[in-house]
C-alpha positions as CSV (number, residue, x, y, z in Angstrom):
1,X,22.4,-6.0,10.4
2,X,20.4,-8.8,9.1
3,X,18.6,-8.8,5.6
4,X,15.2,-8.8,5.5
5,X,12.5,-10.1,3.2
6,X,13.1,-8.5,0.1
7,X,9.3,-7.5,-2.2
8,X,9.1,-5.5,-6.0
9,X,6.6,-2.6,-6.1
10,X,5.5,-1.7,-9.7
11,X,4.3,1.5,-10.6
12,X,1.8,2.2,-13.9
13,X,1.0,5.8,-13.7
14,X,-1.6,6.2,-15.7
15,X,-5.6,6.9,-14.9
16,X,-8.5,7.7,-17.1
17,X,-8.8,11.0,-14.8
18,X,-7.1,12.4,-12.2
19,X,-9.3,12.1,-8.9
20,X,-9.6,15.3,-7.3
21,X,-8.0,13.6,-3.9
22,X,-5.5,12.0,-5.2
23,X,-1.8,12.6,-4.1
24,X,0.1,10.0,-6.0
25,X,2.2,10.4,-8.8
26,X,-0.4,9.5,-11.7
27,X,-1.4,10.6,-14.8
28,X,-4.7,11.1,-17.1
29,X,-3.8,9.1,-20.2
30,X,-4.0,11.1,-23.6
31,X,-4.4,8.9,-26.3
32,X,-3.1,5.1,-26.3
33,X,-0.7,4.3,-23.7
34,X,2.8,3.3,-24.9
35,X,2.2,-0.2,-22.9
36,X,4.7,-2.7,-25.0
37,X,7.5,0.5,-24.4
38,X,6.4,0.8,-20.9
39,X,6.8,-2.9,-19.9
40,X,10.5,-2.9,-21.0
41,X,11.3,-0.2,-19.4
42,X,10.6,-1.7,-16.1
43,X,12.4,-4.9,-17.0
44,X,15.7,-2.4,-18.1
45,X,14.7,-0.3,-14.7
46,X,15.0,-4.0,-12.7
47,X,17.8,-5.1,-14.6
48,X,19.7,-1.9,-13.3
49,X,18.9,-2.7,-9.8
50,X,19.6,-6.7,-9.7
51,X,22.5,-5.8,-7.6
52,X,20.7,-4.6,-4.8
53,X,18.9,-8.4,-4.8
54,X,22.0,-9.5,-2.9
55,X,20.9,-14.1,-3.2
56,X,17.5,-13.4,-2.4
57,X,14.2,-14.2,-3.9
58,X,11.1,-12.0,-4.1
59,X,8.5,-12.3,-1.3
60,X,5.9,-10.3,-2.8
61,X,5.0,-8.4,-5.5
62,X,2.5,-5.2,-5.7
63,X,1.4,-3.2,-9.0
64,X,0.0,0.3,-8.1
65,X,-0.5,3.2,-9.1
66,X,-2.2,5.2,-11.1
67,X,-4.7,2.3,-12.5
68,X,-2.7,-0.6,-13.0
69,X,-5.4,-2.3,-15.1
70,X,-5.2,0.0,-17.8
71,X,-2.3,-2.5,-19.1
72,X,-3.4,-6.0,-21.1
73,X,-3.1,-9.2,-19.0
74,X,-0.2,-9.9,-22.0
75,X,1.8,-7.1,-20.7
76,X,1.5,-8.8,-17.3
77,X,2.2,-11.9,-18.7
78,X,6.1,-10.5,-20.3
79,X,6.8,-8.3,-17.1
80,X,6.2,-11.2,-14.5
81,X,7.9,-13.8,-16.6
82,X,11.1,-11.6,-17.0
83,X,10.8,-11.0,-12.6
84,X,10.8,-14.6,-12.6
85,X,13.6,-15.1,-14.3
86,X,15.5,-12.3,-13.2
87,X,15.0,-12.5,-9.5
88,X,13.1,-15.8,-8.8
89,X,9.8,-16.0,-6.3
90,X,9.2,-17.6,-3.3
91,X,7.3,-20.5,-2.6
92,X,4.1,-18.4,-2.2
93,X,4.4,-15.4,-3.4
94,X,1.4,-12.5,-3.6
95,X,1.5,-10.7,-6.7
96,X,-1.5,-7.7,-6.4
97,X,-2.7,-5.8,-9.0
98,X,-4.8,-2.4,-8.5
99,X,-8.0,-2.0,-10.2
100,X,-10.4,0.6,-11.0
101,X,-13.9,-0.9,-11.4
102,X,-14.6,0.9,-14.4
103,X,-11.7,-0.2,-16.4
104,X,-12.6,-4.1,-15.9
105,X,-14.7,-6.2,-18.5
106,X,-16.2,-9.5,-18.0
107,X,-13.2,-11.9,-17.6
108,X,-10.5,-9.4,-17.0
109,X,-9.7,-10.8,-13.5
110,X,-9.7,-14.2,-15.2
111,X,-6.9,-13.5,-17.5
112,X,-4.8,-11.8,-15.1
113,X,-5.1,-14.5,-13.3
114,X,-3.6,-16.9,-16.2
115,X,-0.7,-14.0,-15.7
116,X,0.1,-14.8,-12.5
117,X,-1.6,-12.4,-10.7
118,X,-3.2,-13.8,-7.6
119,X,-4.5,-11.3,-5.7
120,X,-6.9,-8.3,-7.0
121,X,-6.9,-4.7,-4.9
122,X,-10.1,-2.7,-6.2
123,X,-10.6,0.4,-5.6
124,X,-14.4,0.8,-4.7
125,X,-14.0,4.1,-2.1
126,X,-17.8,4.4,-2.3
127,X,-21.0,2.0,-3.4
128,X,-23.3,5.4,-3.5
129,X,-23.4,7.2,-6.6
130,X,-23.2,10.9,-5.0
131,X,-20.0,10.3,-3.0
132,X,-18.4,8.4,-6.2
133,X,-18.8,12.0,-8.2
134,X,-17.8,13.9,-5.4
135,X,-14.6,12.3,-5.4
136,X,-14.3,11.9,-9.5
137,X,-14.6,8.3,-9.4
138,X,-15.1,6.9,-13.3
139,X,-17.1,3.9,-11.8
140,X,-20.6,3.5,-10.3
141,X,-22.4,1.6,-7.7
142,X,-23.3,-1.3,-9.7
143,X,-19.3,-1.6,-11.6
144,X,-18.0,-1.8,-8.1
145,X,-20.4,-4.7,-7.5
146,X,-19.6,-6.4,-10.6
147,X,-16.0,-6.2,-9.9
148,X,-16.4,-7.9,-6.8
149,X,-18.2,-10.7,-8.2
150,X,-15.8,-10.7,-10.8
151,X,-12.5,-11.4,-8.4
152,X,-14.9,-14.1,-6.5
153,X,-15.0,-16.2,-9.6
154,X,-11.7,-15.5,-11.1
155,X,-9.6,-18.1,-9.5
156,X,-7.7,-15.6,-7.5
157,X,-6.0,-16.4,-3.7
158,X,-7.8,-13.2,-2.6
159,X,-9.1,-9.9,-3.4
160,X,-9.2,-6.7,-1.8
161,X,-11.6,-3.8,-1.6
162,X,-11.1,-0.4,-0.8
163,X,-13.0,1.9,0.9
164,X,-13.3,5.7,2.0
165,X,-15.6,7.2,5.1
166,X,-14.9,10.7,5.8
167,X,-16.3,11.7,2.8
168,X,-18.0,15.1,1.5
169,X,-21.4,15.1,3.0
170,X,-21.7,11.8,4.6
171,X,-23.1,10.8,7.4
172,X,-22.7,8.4,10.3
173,X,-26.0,5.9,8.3
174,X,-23.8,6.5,5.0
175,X,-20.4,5.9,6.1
176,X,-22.0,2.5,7.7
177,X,-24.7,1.7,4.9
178,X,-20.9,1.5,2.4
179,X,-19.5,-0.8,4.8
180,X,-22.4,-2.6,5.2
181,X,-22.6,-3.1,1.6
182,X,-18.8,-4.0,1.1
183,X,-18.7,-6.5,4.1
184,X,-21.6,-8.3,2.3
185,X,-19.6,-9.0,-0.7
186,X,-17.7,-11.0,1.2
187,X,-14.2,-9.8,0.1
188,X,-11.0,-12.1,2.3
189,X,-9.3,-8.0,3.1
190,X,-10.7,-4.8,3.1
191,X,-8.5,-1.3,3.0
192,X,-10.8,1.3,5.0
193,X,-9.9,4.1,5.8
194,X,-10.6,7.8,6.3
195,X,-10.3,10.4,3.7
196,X,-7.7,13.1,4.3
197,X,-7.3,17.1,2.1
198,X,-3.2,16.3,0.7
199,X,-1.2,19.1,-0.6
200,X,-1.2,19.5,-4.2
201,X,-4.6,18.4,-4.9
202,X,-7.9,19.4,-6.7
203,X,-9.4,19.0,-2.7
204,X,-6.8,21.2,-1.2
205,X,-7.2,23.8,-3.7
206,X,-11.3,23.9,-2.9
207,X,-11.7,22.2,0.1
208,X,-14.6,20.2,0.3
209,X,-17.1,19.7,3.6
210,X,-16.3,17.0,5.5
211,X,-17.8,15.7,8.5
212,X,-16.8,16.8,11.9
213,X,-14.6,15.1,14.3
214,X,-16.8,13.7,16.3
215,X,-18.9,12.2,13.3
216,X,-15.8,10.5,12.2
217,X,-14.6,9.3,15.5
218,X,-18.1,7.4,15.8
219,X,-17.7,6.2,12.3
220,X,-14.8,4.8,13.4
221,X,-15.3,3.0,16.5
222,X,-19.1,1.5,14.9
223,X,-17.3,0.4,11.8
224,X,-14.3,-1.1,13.3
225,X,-17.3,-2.6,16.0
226,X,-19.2,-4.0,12.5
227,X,-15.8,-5.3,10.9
228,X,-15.0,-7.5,14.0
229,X,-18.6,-9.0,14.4
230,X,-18.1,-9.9,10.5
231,X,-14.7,-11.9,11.3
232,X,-12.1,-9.3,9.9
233,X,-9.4,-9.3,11.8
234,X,-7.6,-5.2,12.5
235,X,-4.5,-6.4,11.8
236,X,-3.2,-2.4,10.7
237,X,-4.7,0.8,10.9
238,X,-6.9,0.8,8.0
239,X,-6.3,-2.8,7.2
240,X,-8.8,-5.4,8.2
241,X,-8.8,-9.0,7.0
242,X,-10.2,-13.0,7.5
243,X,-7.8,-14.9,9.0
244,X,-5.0,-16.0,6.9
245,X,-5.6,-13.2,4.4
246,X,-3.4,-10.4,5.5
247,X,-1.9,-8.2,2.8
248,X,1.9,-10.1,2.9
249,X,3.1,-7.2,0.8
250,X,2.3,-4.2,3.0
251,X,3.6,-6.7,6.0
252,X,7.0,-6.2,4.8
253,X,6.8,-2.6,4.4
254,X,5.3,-2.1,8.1
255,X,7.7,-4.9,9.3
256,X,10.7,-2.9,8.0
257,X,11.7,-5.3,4.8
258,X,12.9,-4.6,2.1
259,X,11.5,-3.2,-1.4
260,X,12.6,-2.8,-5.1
261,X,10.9,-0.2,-6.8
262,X,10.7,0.3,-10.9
263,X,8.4,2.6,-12.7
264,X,8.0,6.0,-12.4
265,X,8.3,7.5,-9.4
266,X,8.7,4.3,-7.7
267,X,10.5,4.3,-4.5
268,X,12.7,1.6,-2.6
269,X,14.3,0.5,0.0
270,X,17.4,-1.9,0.4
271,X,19.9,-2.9,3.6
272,X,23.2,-3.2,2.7
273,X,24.7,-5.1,5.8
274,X,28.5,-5.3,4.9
275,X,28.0,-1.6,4.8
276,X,25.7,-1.0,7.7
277,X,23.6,1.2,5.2
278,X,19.9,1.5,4.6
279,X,19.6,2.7,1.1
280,X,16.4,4.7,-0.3
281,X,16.2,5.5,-4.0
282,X,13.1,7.3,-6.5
283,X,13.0,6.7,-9.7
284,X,12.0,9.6,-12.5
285,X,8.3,10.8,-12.2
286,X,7.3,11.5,-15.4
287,X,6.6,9.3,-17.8
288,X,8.5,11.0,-20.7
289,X,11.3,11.8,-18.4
290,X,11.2,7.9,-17.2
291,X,11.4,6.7,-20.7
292,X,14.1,9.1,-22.0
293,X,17.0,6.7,-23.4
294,X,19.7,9.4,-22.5
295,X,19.0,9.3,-18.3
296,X,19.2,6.9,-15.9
297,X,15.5,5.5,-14.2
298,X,17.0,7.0,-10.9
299,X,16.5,9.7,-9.9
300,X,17.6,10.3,-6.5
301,X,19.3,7.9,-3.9
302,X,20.1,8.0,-0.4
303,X,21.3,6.4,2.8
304,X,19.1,7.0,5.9
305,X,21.5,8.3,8.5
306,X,21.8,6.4,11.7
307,X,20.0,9.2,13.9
308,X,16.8,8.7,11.4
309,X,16.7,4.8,11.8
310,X,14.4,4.7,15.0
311,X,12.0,6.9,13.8
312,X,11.8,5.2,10.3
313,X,11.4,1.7,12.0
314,X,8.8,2.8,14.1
315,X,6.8,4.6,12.2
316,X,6.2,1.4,10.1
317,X,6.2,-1.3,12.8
318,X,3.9,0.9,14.8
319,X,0.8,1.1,12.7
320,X,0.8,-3.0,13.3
321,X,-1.7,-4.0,16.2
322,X,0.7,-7.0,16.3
323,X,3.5,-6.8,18.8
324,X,6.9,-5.2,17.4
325,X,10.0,-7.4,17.7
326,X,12.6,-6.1,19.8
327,X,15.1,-8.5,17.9
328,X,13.8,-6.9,14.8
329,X,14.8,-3.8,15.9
330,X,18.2,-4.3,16.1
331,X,18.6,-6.9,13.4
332,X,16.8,-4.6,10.9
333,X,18.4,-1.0,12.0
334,X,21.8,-2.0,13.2
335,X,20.6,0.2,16.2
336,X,21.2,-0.9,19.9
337,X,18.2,-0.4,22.8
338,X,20.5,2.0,24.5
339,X,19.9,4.5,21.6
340,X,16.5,4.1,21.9
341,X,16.2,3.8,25.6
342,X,15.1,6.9,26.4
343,X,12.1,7.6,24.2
344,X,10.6,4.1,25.2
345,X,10.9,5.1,28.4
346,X,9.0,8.3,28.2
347,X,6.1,6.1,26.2
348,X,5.9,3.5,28.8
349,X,5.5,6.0,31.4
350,X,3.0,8.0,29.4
351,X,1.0,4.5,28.7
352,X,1.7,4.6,24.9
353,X,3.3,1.4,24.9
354,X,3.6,-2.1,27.1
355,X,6.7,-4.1,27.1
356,X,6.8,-7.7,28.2
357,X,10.5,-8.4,27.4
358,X,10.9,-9.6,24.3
359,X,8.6,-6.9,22.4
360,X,7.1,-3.8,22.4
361,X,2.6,-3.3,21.9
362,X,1.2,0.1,21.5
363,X,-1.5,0.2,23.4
364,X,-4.9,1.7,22.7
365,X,-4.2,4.9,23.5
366,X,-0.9,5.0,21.9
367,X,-3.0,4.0,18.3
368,X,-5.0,7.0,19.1
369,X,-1.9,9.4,19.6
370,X,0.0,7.7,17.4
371,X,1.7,10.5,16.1
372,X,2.5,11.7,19.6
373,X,4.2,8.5,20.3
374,X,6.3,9.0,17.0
375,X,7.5,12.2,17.8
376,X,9.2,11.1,20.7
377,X,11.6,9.1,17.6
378,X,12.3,12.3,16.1
């Protein structure tokens, strides 16, 4: 086993509201959020993990969460300058913040920029004020604009904007009309993708309407169709981008690398070569449980068992429409073809996947049965 590029994910996880779709660990703030207590946590949570670092330097760096901008440019200023100096960057690094447009003031972008932040992700989901409240946004139509405009003249290396079709109510014009609208703020990468009902959520308790397959399988092919004439480039399967502007942080997750995690709930992923081990950890949801001085940040830790390898690798380096590296495979996994051999075989023969020797492409109709091509890893 070889080790791979290693990135730090940073989880804040707290939000104004709860949005009724939303499946990831995060919580409404109640009053003033402990944010000097929170940031050295994370630096004590990374200081218990610089053993897993093993020489290398941090190729990325991503802030989610919850709503990441909650927290003062200062506090980004003392966590990033402790990374620094703990770890050490790359020539190059991406350091991403989220943002909800309606926690961002004039000049916000700006000074997280001074931090070191270089690239903005905002979380727009809708520009139509009906589809915003169906899905509990805080923001509006013209907020979203505004933060737009804001990452344009913040000094940033990009910016990102999120959006959501699928949505309760909408139509084929209104899922195209948002893109329309998004495209034309010009953003270097947009995240679009369809919203889905997740367990243990507001939506999966009372199930909104959603359009019907069909609707959202024209969505689909139109908007991808609008995306391309515009110059993004569908580089992942809800990740579209100008050239050069790729998201180098979700790269390494779908390319197999290698993540720190701190916060709560954070999770990670390290290769131990001298061990032939893939280790996964989480650390403590809550955030009273996270900042309790008595327990560890970890919560749980594993190491993925040889027989779940294949399927783990795949599942990442399959959602690329880039071609997945054979050498990868085995430098990444410790795996050999032979132990793979015969589901490739079976999605060859079922025209899931091409092979021209040194790699393997999912075709078009293995993106559209993805998950049947997957199961053939299990």
């Amino acid at each position: 086993m070889k080790l791979p590029p290693l990135s730090l994910y940073v989880h804040v996880p707290w939000c104004v509201q709860k949005c009724p779709y939303c499946d990831f660990n995060s919580h409404s703030k109640k009053g003033t959020i402990p944010e000097k207590e929170y940031v050295q946590h994370l630096i004590d949570d990374l200081k218990a993990d610089l053993s897993l670092v093993q020489g290398r330097k941090l190729h990325s760096i991503f802030i989610g969460g919850g709503t990441p901008s909650l927290l003062s440019a200062d506090a980004y200023v003392r966590l990033l300058s402790e990374v620094e100096r703990l770890i050490g960057f790359e020539d190059g690094i991406e350091i991403t913040l989220e943002a909800n447009p309606g926690t961002v003031e004039t000049d916000r972008f700006k000074r997280y920029a001074d931090a070191g932040i270089n690239r903005i992700s905002i979380g727009v989901q809708s520009l139509q004020t009906d589809k915003l409240k169906a899905l509990g946004r805080i923001h509006g139509e013209q907020e979203a604009i505004n933060a737009a405009y804001e990452a344009q003249s913040a000094g940033l290396r990009s910016f990102n904007m999120d959006l959501m079709h699928g949505l309760p109510g909408q139509n084929i014009d209104d899922a195209l009309s948002d893109l329309k609208r998004v495209i034309e703020l010009e953003p270097p990468h947009i995240s679009w993708y369809q919203l889905t009902i997740e367990p243990n959520t507001q939506f999966a308790s009372k199930p909104p309407t959603l359009p019907e397959d069909e609707t959202l399988w024209d969505i689909q092919e139109q908007g991808q169709a609008m995306l391309a004439e515009a110059g993004y480039q569908h580089y992942e399967i809800s990740g579209y981008a100008k050239p050069q502007f790729q998201c180098r942080h979700n790269l390494n997750y779908w390319q197999f690398g290698d993540y720190l995690g701190i916060g709560c709930g954070a999770h990670g992923k390290i290769t131990q070569p001298e061990k032939n081990h893939i280790l996964r950890t989480e650390k403590v949801k809550h955030p009273r449980g996270y900042m309790d001085l008595s327990k560890p940040y970890v919560y749980k830790s594993w190491q993925v068992d040889k027989s779940d390898r294949a399927f783990e690798f795949f599942m990442n380096c399959f959602r690329l429409q880039a071609p997945c590296d054979k050498q990868a495979f085995i430098d990444f996994t410790g795996l050999s073809f032979a132990d793979v051999h015969a589901p490739i075989e079976q999605a060859l023969a079922r025209g899931l996947l091409s092979d021209n020797g040194l790699s393997w492409l999912v075709t078009n109709k293995g993106h559209r049965y993805l998950n049947d091509l997957l199961e053939l890893f299990v």
